[in-house]
C-alpha positions in Angstrom: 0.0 0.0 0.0 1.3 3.3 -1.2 2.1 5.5 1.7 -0.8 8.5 2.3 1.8 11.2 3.3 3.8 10.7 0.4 1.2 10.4 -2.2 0.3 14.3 -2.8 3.9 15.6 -1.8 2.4 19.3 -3.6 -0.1 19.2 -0.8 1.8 21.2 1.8 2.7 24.0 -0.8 0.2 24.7 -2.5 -1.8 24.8 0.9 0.1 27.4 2.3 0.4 29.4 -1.1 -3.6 29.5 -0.8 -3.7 31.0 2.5 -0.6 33.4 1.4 -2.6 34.3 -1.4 -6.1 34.6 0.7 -4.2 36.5 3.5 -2.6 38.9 0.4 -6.0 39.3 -1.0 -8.2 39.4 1.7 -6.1 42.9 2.4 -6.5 44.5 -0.6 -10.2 43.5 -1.0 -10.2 45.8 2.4 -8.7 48.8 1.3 -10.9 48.0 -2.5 -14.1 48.1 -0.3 -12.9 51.3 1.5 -12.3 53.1 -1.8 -15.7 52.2 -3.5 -17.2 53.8 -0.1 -15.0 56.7 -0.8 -16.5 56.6 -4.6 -20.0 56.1 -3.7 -20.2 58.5 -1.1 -19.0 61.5 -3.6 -21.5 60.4 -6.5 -24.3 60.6 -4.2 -23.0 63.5 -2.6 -24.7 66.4 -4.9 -27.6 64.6 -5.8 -28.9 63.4 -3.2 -28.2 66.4 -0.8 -25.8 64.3 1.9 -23.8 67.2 3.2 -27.4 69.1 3.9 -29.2 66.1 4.8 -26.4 65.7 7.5 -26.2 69.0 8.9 -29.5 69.2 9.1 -30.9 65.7 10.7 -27.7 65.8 13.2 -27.1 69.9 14.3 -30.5 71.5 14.0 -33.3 68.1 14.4 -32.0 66.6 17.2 -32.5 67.6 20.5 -29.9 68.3 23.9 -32.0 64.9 25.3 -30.7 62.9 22.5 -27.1 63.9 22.7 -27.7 63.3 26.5 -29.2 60.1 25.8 -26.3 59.0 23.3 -23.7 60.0 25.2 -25.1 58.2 28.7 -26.0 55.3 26.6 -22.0 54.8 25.2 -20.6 55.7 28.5 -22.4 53.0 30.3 -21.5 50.3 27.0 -17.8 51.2 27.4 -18.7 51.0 31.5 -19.5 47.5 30.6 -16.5 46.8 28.6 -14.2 48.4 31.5 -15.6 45.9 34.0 -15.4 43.2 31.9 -11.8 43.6 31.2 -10.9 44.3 34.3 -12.3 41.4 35.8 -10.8 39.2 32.9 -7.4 40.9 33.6 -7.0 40.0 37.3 -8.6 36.1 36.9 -6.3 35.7 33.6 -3.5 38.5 33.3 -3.9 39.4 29.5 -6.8 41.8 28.3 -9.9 39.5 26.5 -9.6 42.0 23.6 -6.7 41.8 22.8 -6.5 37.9 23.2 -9.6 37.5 20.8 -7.3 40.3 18.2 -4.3 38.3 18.6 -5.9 35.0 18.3 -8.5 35.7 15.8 -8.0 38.7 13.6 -4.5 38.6 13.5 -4.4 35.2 11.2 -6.7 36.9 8.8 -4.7 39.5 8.1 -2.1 37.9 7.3 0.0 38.3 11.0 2.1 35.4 12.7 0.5 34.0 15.5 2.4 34.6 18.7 3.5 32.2 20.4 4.1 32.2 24.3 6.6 30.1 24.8 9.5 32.3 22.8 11.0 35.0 22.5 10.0 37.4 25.8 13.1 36.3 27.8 16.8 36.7 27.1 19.3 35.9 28.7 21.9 37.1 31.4 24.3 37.9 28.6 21.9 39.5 26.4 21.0 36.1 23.9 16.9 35.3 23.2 15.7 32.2 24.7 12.6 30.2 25.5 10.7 31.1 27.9 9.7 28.7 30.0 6.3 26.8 29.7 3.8 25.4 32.7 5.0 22.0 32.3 8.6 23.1 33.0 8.1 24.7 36.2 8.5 21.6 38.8 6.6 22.1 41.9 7.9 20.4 44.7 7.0 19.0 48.4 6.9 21.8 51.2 9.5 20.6 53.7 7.2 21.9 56.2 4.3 21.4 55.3 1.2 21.0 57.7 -0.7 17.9 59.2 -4.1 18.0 57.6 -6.2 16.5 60.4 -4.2 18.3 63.0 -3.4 21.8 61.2 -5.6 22.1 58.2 -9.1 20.6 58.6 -8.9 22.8 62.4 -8.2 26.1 60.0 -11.6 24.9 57.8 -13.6 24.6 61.1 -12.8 28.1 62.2 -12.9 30.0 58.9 -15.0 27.6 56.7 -12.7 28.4 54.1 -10.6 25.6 52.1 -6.5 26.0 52.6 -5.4 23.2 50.1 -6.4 23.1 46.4 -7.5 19.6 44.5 -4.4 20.3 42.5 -2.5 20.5 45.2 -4.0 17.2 47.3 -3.9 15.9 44.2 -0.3 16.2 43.7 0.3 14.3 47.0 -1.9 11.6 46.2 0.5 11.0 43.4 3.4 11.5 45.8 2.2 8.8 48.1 1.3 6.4 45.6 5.1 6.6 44.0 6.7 7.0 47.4 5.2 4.6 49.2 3.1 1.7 46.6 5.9 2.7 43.6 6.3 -1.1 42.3 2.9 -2.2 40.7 3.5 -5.4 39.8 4.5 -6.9 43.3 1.8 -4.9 45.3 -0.1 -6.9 48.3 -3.7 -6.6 49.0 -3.3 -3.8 51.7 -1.1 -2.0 49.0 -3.6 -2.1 46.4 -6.5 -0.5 48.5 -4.3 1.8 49.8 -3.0 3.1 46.2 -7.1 3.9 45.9 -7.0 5.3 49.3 -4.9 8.1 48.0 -6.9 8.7 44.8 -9.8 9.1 46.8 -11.1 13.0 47.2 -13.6 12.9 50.0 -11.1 12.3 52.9 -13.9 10.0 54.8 -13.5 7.8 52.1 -9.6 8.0 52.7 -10.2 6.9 56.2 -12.5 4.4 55.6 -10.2 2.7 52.9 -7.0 2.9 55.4 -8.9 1.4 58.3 -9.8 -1.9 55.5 -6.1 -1.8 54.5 -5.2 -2.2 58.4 -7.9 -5.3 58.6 -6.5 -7.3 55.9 -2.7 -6.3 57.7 -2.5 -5.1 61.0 1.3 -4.2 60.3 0.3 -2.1 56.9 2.2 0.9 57.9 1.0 3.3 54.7 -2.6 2.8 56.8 -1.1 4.4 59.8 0.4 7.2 57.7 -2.9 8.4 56.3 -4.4 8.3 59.6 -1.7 9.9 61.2 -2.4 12.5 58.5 -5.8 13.3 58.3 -7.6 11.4 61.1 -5.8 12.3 64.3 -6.8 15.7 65.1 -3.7 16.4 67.5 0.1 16.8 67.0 0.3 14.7 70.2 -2.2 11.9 68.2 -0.2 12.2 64.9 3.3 11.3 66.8 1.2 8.1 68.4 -0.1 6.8 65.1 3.3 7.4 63.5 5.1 5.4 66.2 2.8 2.3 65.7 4.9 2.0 62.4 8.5 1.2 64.7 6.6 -2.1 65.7 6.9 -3.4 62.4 9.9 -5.3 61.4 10.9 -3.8 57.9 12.0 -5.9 55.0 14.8 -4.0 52.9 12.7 -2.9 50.0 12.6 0.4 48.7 9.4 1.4 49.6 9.7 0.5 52.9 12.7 2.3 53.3 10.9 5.4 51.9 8.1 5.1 54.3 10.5 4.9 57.4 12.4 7.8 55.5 9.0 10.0 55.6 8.1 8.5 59.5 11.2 9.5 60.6 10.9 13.0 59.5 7.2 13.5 60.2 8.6 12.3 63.7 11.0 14.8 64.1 8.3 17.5 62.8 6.0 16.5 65.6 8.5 16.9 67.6 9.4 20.5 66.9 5.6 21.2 67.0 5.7 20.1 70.4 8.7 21.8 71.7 10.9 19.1 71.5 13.4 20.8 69.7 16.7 19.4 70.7 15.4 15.8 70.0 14.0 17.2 67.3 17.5 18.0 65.7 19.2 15.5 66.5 16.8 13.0 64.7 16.9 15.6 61.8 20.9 14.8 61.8 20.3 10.9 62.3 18.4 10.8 59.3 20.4 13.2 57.2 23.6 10.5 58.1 21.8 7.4 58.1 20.2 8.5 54.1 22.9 11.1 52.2 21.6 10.1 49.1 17.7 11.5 50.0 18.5 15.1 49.4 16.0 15.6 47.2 13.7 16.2 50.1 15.2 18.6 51.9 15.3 17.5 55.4 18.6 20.3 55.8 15.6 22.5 55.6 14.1 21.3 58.3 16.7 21.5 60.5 17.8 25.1 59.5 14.2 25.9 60.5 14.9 24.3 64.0 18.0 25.5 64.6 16.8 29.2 64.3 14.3 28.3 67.2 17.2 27.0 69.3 19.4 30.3 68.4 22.0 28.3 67.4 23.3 30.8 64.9 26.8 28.9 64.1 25.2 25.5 63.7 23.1 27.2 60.9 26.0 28.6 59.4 27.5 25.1 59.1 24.1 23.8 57.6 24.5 26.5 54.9 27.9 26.1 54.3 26.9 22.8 53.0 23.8 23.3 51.1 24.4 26.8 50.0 26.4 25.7 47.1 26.2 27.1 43.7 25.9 23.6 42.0 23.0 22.8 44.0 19.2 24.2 43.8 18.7 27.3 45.9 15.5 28.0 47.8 13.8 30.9 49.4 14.9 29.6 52.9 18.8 29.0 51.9 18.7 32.9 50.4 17.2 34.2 53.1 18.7 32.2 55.8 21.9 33.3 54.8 20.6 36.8 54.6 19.3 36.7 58.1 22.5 35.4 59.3 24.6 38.6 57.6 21.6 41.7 58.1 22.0 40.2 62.2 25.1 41.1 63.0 25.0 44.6 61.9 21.4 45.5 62.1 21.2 46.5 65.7 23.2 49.5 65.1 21.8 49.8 61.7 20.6 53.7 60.8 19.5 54.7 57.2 20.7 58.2 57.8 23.8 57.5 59.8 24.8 55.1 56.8 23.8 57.4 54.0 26.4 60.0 55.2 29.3 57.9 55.9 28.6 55.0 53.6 28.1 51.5 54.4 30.9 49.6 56.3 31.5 46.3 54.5 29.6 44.0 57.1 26.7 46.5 56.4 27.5 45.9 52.3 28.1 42.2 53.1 24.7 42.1 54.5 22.7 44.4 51.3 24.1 42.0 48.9 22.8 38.7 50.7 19.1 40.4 50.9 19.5 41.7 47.2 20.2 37.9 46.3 17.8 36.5 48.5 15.2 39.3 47.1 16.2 38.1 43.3 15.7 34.8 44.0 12.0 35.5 45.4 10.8 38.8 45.4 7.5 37.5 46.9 9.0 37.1 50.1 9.8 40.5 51.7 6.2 41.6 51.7 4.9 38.3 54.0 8.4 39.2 56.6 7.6 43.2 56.3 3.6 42.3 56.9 2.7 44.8 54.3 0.3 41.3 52.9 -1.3 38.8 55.0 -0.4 35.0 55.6 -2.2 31.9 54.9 -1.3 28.5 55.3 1.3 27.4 52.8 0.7 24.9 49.9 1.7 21.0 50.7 3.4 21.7 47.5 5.6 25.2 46.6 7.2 26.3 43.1 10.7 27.3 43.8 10.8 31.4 43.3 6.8 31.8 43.1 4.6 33.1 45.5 3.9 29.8 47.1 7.5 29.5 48.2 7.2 32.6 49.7 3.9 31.9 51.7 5.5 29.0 52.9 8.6 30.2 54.0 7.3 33.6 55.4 5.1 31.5 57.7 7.9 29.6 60.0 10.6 32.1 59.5 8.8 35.5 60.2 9.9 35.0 63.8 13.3 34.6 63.4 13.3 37.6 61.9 11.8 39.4 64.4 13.8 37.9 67.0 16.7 39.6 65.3 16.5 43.0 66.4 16.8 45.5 63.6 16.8 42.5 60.7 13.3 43.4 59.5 14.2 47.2 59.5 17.0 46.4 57.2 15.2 44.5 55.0 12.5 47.5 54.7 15.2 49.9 53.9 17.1 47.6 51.4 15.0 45.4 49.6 13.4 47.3 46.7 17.1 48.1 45.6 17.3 44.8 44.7 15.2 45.8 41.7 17.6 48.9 40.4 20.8 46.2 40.2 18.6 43.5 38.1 19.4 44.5 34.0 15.9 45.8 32.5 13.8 44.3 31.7 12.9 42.3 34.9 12.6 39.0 33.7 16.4 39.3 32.7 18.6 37.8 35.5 21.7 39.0 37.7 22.6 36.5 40.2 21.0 33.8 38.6 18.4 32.9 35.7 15.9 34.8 34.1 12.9 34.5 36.5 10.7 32.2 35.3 7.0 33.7 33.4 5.0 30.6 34.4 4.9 30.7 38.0 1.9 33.1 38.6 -0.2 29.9 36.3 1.3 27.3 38.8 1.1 29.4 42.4 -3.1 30.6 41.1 -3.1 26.2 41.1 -1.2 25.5 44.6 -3.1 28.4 46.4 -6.6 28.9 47.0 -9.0 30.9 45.4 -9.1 33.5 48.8 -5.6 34.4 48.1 -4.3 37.0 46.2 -1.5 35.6 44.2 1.5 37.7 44.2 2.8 38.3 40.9 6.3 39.3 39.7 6.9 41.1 37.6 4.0 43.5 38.1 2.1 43.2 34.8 1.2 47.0 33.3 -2.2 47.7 31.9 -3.2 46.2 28.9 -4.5 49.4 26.4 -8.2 48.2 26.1 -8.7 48.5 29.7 -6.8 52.2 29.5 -9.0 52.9 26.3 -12.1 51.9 27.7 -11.9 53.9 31.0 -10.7 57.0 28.6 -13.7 56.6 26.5 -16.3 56.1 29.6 -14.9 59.1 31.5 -15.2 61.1 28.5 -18.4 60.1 27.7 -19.8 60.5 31.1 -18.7 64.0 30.7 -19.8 64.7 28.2 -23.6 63.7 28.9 -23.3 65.6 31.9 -21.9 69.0 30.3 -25.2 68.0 27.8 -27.2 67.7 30.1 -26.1 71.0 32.2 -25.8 73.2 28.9 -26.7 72.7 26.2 -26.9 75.8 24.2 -23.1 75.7 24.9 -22.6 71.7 24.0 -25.0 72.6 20.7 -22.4 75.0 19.5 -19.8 72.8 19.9 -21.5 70.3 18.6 -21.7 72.2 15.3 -18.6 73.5 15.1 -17.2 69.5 15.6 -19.2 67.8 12.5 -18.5 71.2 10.3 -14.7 70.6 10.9 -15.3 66.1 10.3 -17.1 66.9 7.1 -14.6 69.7 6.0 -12.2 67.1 4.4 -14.8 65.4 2.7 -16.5 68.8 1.2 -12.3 69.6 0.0 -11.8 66.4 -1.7 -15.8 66.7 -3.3 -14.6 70.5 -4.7 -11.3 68.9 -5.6 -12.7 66.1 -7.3 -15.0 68.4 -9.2 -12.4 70.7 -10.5 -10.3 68.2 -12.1 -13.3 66.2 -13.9 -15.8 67.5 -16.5 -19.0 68.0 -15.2 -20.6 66.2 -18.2 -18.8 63.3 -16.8 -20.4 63.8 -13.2 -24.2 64.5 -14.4 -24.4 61.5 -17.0 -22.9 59.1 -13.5 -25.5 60.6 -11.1 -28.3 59.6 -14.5 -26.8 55.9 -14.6 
């Protein structure tokens, strides 16, 4: 059989040379159209009286009321459109006109569609490159994140108001099932309804299916997990459920590993919500030693956070000397860690004035420069530590330099920063710099990459719909919605200065369509100077 894409190999050309020539054509058909308006109106313009007709129906006919009633009428329609746009603009960032231009009009008149994945970054040293799309920004497990029975479902019963998204849950689910169930094909019968357990989206249902798991094996320690989770409504109830899992002999298999990996370190979390610091630390340490190859969750974050509530300054300074390495992923609370460390010891004697007249002293600079980086690699953050926006409850998932980073790591370091005395009046005075030493435009990078255009889509999934999503960097007007409030605001006005006088509007009125049909009445003379007027009065007969 003869191969169908080979069998019309002209196909593809003469295809595009169509719509070149329909996209050529379908131009000049506009501008014929235009001129045989032009053409028709100046035949008819003599005989049938147009420019009298005009002046007459439109200055002396109407009355004030209909100019008031025109005017009201288009400012409330461009009203509409103002809202409209606005409302589109905050839910979806770009302006619905000009999406519908860009998308629609834009291929019929011949324009490249644009595409919005290329071309708006560069980077640092000047050279275009993709920018990139939702699927590349990788969302990751919050280190910290919260116990749902204990922590989030109590937040729901106060407010009534939903902290975690379904994309974000769901994003766990999948977590779990990979982390803990990851080999399919050799899956027990506890396994199996617990890889449904985690699919399941009524958290009743999650329950229930965790409690059947724990009938058919009393020792199934992913059960114990999701209870510890979501049913046990204190910290104290979480650390018991969890413990029930140390009763268990463990085979050597990966996934048990992973589970006593995650136990471990919901452990030590319980732990530190409890006030059980020291112990809290030290079985952060153990489980940093006993797995070195687990980095990729992030336990030394953990521990940083811990060792800030135990003041143990040079301890963190040890962590980060580790971790803060430029071959490895940086992270709001590395930056800012290291930023708190430097603004504290020179920010109790820190004074804007005194240090604008004799300059900074290089401690001081030492300290600017770490909160510059810190600021560059999340500029959501300062605003959460300065309390200039409010907090929620972070994500159980965050996208590295997005607003739900930020969220999350303004709620468990804000009070080491305010423990350091001066830090946060630093960071005021400093912070907005930050945005003076990045190359224009924003987007471009400094200290590191070009900051990535797709987390405001990924941070509007991870946070809820109560939250305003912080965005970076601050998107400008699009011209419809400036157009459209210019148009309603002048049309307001001018149904109002109708409405108040209009002897005065009607003279104005006047004097506006004579000058709009003075060009017209010049080309008409023009036209009728350079032809015969034979030529004219046998047209107007035909």
């Amino acid at each position: 059989m003869e191969d169908s894409t080979g069998s019309n190999p002209q196909s593809p050309g003469f295809t595009e040379k169509l719509k070149s020539w329909l996209s050529w054509s379908w131009t000049y058909v506009c501008f014929l159209w235009f001129g045989m308006v032009l053409i028709m109106i100046y035949v008819l313009w003599s005989p049938l009286k147009l420019q009298e007709t005009l002046t007459s129906v439109f200055l002396n006919t109407l009355t004030p009321k209909f100019y008031v009633a025109l005017t009201g009428t288009s400012s409330l329609i461009s009203g509409l459109i103002l809202i409209f746009e606005w409302w589109y603009f905050r839910k979806y960032g770009t302006s619905f006109i000009e999406q519908v231009s860009v998308s629609h009009l834009r291929p019929l008149l011949g324009g490249v569609e644009s595409s919005s994945t290329t071309g708006l970054f560069s980077s640092v040293n000047g050279d275009a490159e993709p920018r990139p799309s939702v699927s590349e920004c990788k969302v990751w497990r919050n280190p910290l994140n919260l116990f749902r029975g204990a922590e989030y479902n109590r937040y729901t019963w106060v407010t009534g108001k939903e902290p975690l998204t379904y994309y974000d849950m769901n994003l766990s689910a999948q977590d779990h099932q990979t982390f803990f169930t990851g080999d399919t094909q050799q899956l027990r019968p506890e396994d199996a309804v617990m890889q449904k357990a985690w699919r399941e989206r009524n958290p009743q249902a999650r329950i229930r299916a965790a409690y059947q798991a724990i009938e058919i094996n009393h020792q199934c320690a992913a059960a114990y997990v999701l209870l510890a989770e979501e049913e046990a409504t204190t910290i104290t109830e979480a650390e018991r459920l969890f413990k029930k899992y140390f009763s268990v002999d463990l085979s050597i298999s990966g996934k048990d590993i992973n589970l006593l990996v995650y136990i471990k370190r919901r452990l030590a979390m319980c732990a530190r919500k409890l006030g059980r610091i020291k112990e809290a630390v030290k079985m952060m340490r153990d489980l940093m030693k006993e797995f070195p190859l687990l980095g990729m969750l992030n336990i030394h974050e953990n521990l940083l956070e811990a060792l800030l509530e135990l003041q143990a300054y040079a301890d963190v300074q040890a962590v980060l000397a580790k971790y803060d390495d430029i071959s490895l992923p940086k992270s709001a609370t590395i930056c800012y860690t290291s930023a708190l460390l430097k603004a504290r010891a020179v920010s109790d004697k820190f004074s804007p004035e005194a240090a604008s007249r004799r300059g900074l002293s290089t401690a001081e600079m030492n300290a600017v420069e770490a909160i510059h980086r810190a600021v560059e690699f999340n500029p959501h953050v300062p605003k959460y530590l300065l309390e200039m926006k409010s907090l929620i409850l972070p994500p159980e998932h965050i996208l590295k330099r997005g607003d739900s980073e930020a969220v999350a790591y303004a709620f468990f370091h804000l009070q080491h920063w305010k423990r350091a005395e001066g830090a946060l009046n630093l960071l005021h005075c400093t912070w907005e710099g930050t945005f003076r030493i990045i190359p224009y435009p924003l987007e471009k990078g400094h200290l590191f990459y070009p900051y990535p255009g797709c987390t405001e889509t990924a941070d509007r999934e991870l946070l809820p719909s109560f939250h305003e999503v912080s965005v970076y960097p601050k998107k400008e007007l699009p011209f419809f919605i400036l157009f459209t409030a210019g148009l309603c605001s002048f049309t307001a006005m001018l149904a109002m200065l109708t409405h108040q006088f209009p002897e005065l509007m009607g003279v104005f009125a006047k004097a506006f369509f004579s000058t709009l049909f003075a060009p017209l009445g010049f080309f008409a003379d023009k036209m009728e100077s350079f032809m015969p007027s034979s030529f004219w009065h046998q047209l107007t007969r035909i």
